[in-house]
N, CA, C and O of each residue as an XYZ file, in Angstrom:
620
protein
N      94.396     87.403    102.476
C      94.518     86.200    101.662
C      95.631     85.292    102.184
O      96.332     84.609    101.437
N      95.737     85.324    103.390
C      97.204     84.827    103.949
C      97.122     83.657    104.713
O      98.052     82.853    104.763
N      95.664     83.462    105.535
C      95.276     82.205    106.438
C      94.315     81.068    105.792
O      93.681     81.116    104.738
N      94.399     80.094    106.696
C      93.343     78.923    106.368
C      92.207     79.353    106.176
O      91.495     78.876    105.293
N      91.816     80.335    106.963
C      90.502     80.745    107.552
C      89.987     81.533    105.992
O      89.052     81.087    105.327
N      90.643     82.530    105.669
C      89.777     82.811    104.531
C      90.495     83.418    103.487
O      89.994     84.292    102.779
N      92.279     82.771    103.282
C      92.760     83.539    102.080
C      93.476     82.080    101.389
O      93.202     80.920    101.699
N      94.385     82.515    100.452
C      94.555     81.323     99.240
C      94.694     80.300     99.659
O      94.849     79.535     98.707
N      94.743     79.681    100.759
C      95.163     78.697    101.550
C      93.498     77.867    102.052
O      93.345     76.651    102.170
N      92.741     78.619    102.210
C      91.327     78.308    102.480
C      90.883     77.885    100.962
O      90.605     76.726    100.653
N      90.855     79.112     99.967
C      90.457     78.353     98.673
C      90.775     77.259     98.092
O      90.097     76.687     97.239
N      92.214     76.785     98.685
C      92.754     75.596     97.979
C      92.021     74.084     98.903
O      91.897     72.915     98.537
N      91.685     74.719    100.085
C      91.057     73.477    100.552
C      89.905     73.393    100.527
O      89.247     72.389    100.798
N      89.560     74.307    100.239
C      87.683     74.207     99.810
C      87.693     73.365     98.456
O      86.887     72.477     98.177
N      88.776     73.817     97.648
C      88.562     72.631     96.166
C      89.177     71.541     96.373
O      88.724     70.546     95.807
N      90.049     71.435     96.998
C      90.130     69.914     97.380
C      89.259     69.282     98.097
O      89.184     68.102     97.756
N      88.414     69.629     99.138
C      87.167     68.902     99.196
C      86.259     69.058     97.937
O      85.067     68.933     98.220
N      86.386     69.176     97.286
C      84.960     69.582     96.139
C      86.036     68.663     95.015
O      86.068     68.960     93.820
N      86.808     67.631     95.543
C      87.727     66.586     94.471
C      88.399     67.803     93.737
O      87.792     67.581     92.689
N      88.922     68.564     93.526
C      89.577     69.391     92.911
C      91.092     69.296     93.007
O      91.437     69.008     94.153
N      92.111     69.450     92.151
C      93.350     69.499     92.399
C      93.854     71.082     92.086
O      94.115     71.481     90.951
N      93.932     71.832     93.196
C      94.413     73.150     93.294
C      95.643     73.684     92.594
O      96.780     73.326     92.905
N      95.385     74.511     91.683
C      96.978     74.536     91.132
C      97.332     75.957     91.915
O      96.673     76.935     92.269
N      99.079     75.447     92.019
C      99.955     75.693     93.529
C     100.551     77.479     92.840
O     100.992     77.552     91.693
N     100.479     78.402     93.505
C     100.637     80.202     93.159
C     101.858     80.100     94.177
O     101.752     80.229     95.397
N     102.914     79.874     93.550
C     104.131     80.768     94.245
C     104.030     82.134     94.871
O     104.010     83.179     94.221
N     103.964     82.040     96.252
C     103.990     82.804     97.516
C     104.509     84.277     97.152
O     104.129     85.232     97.830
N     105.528     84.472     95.891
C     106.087     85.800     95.635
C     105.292     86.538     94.612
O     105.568     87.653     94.171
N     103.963     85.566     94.183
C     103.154     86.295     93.079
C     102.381     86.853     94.114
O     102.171     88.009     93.746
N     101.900     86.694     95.086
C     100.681     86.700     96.085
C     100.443     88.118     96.260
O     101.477     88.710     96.571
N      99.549     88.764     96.175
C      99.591     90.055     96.814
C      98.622     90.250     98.012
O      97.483     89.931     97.669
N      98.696     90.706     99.423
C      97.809     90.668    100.406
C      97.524     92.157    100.525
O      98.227     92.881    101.229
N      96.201     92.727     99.640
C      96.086     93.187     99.836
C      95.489     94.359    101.033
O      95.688     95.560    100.846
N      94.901     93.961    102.005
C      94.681     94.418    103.440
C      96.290     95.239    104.272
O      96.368     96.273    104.935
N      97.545     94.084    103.797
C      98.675     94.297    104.041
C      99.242     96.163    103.499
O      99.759     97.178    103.966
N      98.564     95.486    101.969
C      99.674     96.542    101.051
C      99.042     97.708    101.511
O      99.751     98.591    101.993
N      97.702     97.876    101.436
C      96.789     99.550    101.794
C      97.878     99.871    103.650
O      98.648    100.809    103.853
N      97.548     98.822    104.571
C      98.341     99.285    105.521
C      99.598     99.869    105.462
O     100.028    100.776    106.175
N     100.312     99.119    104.305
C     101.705     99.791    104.307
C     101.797    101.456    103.910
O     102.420    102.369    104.451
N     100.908    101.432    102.739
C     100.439    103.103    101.803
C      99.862    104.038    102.845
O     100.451    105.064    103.183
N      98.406    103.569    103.473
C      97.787    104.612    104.190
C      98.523    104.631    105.902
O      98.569    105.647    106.595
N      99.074    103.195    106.344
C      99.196    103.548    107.858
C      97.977    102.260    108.539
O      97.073    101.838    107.818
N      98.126    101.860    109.732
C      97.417    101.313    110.538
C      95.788    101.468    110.346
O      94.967    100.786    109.732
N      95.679    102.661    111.139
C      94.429    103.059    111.283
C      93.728    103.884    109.990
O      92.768    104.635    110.160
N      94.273    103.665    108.819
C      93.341    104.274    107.652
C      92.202    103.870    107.101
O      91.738    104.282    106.039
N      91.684    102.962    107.902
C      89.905    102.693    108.064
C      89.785    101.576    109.377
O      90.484    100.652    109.793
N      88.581    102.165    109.749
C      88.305    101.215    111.010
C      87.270     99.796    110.807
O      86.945     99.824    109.620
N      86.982     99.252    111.105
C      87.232     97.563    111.295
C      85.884     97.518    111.214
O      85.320     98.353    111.922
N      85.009     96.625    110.410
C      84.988     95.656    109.544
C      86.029     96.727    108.255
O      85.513     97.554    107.503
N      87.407     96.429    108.307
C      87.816     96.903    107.196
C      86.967     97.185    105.353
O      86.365     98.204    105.016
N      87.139     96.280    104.722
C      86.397     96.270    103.664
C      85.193     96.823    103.369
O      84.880     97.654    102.517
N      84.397     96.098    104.404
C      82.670     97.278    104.339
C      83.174     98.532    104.723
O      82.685     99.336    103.929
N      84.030     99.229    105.675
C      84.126    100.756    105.799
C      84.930    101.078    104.856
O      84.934    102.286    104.617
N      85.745    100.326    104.110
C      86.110    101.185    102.854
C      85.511    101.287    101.566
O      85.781    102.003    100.602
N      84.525    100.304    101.779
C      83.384    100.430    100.498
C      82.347    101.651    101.061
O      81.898    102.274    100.099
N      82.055    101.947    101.820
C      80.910    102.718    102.641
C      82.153    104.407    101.878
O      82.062    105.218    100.956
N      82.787    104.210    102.598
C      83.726    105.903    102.410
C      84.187    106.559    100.975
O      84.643    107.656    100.652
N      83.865    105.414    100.309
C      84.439    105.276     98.701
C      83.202    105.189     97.773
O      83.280    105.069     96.551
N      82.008    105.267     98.512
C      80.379    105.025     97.933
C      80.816    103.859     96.868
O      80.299    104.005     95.761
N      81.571    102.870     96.996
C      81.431    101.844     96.051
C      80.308    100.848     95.811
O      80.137    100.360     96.928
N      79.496    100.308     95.026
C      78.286     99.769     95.323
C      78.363     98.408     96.368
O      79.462     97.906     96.605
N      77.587     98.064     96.742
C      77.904     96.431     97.364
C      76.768     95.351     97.068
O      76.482     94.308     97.655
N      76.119     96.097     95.732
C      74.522     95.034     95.743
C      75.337     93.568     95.227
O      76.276     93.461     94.439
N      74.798     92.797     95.779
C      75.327     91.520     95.361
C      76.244     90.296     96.786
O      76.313     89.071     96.892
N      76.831     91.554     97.702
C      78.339     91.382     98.292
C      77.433     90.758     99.529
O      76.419     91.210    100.061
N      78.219     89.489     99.799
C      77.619     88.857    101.331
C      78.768     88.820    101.952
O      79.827     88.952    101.339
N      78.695     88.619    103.365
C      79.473     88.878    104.466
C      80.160     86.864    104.663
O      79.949     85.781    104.116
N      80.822     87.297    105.534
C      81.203     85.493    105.915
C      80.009     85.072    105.911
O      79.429     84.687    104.896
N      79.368     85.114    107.416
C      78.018     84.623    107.877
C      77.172     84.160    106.418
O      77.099     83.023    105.952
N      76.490     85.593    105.800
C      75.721     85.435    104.731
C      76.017     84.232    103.585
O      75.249     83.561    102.897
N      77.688     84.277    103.716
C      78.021     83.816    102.472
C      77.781     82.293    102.682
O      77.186     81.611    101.847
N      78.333     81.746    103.971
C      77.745     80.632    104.776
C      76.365     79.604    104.469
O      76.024     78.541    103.949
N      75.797     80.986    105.332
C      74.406     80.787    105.024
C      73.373     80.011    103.465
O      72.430     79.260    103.217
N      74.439     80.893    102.792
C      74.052     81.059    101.357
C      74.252     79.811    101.057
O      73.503     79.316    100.216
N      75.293     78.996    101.653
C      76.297     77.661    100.606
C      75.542     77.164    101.362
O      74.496     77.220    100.715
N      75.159     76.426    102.851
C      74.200     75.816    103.773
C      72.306     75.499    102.787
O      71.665     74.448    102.773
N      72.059     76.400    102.341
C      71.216     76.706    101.849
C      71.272     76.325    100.301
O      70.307     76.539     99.567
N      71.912     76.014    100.057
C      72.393     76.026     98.237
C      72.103     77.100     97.196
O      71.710     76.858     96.055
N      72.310     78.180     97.647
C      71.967     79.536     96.757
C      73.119     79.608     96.197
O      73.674     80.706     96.162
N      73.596     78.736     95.766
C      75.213     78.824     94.562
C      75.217     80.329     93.767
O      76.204     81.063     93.716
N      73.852     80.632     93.140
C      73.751     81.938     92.320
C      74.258     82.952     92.819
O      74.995     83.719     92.200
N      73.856     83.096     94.228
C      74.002     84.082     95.068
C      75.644     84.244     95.715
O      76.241     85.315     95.830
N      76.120     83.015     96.056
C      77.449     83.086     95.994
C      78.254     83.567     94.689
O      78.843     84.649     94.683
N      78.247     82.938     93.887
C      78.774     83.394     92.512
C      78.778     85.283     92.080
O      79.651     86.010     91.606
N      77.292     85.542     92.548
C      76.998     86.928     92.774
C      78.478     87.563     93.483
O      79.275     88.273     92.869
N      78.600     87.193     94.685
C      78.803     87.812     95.727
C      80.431     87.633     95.348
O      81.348     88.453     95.380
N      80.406     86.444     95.036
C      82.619     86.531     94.339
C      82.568     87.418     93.109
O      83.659     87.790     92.677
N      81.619     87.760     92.564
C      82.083     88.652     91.515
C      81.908     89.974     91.613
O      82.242     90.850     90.814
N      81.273     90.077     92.816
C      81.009     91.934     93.392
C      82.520     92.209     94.113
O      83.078     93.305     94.064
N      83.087     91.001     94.799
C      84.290     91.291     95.795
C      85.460     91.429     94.904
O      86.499     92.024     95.189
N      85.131     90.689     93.556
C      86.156     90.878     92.840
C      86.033     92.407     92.147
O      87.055     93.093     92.118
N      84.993     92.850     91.683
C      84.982     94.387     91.459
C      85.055     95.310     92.252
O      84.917     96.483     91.908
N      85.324     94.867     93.651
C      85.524     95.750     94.618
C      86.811     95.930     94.676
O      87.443     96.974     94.519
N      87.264     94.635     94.958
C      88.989     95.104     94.905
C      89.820     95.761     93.558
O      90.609     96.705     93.514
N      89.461     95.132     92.806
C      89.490     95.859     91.401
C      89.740     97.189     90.983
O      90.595     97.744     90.293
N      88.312     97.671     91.876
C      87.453     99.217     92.680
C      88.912    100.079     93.467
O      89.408    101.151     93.121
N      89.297     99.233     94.521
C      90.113    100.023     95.327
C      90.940     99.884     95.177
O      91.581    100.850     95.590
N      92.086     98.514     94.388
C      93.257     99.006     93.485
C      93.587    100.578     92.933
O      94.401    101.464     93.193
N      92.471    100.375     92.029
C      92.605    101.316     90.983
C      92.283    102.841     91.595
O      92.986    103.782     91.226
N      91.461    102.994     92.308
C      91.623    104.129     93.121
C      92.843    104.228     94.089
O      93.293    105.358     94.279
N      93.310    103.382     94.596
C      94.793    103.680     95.446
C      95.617    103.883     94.387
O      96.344    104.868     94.511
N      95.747    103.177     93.253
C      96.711    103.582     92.340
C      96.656    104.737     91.741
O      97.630    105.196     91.143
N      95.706    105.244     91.812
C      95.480    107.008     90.876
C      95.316    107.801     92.010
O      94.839    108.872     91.635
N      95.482    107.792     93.211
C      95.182    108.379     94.081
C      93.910    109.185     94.573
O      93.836    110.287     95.117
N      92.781    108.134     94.145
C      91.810    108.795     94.741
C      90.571    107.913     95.807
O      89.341    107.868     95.808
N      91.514    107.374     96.536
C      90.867    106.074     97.444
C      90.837    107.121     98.806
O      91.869    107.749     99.045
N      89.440    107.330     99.846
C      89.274    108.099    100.757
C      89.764    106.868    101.495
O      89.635    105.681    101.193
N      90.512    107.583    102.809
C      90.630    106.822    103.773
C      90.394    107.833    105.376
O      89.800    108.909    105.440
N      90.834    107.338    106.147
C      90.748    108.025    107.252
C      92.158    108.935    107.598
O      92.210    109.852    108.417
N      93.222    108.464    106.803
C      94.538    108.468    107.242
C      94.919    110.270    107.212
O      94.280    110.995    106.450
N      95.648    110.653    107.819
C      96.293    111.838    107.763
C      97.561    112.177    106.307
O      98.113    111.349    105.582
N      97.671    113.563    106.310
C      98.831    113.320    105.467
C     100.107    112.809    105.973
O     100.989    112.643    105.131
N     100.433    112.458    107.509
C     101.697    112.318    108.645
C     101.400    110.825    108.626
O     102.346    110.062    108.824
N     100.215    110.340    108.412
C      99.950    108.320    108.588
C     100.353    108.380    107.078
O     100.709    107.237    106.790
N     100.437    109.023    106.211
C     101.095    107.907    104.831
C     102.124    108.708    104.201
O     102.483    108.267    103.109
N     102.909    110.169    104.743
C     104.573    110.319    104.632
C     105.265    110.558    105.610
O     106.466    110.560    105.337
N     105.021    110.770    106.671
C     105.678    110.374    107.819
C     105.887    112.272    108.123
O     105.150    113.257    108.061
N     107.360    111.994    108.471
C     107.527    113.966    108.920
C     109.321    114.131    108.190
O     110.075    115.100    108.108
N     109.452    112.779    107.795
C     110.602    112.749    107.099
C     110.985    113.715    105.756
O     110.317    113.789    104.725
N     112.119    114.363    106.026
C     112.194    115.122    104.508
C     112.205    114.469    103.025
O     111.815    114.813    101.909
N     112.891    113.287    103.623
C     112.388    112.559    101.881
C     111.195    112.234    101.520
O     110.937    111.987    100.342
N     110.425    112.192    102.342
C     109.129    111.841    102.390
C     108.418    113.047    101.107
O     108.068    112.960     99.930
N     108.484    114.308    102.322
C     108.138    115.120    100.886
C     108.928    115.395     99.435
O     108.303    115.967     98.542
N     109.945    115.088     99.274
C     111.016    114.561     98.028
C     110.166    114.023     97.404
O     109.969    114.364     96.238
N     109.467    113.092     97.967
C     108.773    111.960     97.532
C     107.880    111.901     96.506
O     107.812    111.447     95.363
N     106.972    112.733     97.572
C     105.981    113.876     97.337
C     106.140    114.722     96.071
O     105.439    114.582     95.069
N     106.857    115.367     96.174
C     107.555    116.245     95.054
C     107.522    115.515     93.879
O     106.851    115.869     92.909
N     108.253    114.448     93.906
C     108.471    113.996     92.810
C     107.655    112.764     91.817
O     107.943    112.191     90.766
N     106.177    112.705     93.038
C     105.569    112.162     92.456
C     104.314    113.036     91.730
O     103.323    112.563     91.174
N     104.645    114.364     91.897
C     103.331    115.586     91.609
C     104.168    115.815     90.338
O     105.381    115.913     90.522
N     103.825    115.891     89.398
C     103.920    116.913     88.139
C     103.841    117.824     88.251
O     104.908    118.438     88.243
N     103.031    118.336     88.372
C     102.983    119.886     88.951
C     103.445    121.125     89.714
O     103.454    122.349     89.581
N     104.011    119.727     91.003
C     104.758    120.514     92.165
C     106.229    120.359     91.888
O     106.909    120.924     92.745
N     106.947    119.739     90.908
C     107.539    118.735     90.482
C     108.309    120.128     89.432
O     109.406    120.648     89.635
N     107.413    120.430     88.422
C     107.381    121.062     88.153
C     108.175    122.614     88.209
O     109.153    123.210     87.757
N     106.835    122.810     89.225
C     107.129    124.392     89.789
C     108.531    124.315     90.362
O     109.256    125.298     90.213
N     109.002    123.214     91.021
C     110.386    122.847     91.748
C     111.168    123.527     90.627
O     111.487    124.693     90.396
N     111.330    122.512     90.102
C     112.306    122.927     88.713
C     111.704    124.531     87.970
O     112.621    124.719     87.171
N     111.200    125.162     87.872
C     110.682    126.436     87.567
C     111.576    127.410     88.307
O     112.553    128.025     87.880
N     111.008    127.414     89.554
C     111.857    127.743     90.534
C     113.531    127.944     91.049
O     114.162    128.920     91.456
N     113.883    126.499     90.806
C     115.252    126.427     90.284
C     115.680    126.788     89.432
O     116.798    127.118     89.827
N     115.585    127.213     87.458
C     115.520    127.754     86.790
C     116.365    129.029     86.887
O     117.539    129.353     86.707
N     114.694    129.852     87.424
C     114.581    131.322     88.012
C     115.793    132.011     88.714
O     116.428    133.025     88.426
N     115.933    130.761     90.135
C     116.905    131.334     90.647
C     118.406    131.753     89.890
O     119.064    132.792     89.949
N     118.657    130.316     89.074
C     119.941    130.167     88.007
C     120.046    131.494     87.038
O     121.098    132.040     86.704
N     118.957    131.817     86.733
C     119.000    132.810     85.559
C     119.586    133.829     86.975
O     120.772    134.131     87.115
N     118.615    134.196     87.811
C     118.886    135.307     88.735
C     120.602    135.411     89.073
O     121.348    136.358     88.824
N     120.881    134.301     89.622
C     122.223    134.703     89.985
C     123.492    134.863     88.764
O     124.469    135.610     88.821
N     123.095    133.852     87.610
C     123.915    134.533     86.548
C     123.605    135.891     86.457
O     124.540    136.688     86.537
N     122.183    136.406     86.267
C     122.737    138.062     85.781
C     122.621    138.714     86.825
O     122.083    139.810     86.665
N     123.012    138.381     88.157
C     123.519    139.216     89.072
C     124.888    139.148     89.156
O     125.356    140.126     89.740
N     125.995    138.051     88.645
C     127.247    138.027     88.354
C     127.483    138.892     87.277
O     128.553    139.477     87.108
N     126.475    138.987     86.520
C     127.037    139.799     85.100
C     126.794    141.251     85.666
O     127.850    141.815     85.380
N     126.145    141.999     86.189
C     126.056    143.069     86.648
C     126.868    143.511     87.635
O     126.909    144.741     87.680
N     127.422    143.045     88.311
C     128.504    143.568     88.917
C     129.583    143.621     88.329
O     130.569    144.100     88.889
């Protein structure tokens, strides 16, 4: 969403040809998302046509969804319906893969080393974002505490 070519900067000039006066989104609301998944999964955590291979790996539906070309085509042609279609499938797509990156259940290609690195805080990280493992940590720690108090008391 970052160039002329096809992010907020393109939409604003598509409605200004269509007489429209674009109202102006401060640059720090913006979110690019293509960016943010790179930052989470790593480079190579899906291969290129990005979007269609992460709809394909995620079985997300795509009836509706046209490509540039198609979408082109579509406006050339005056199938407005079909466009309208197709912005409201992309909008449930992203929607789609938000919400699966946010709950953690978005497939990608990435390794567990492409999205925590080999760093020890990394698994800290890790740790402390599992409940569970999170958990057992502190369980663990516990255990030991009790252990070495009543191994002080026994001697």
């Amino acid at each position: 969403m970052r160039d002329i070519n096809y992010g907020f900067p393109a939409l604003a000039h598509r409605y200004k040809v269509l007489k429209g006066n674009p109202e102006e989104i401060n640059e720090s609301k913006l979110v690019d998302l293509s960016r943010l998944l790179i930052s989470i999964y790593g480079i190579s955590y899906i291969s290129h046509p990005r979007l269609q291979k992460i709809i394909e790996k995620n079985h997300i539906t795509h009836k509706d969804f046209l490509d540039g070309k198609a979408e082109a085509d579509a406006f050339i042609n005056k199938q407005y319906v079909k466009l309208h279609q197709s912005t409201l499938r992309k909008v449930d797509v992203f929607a789609n893969i938000v919400e699966r990156s946010a709950d953690g259940s978005l497939k990608t290609n990435s390794s567990w080393k492409d999205i925590y690195g080999n760093y020890i805080t990394a698994v800290i990280e890790l740790i402390k974002e599992n409940p569970i493992i999170s958990g057992l940590v502190g369980l663990i720690g516990f255990i030991s505490a009790v252990i070495g108090i009543v191994t002080v008391f026994i001697k």
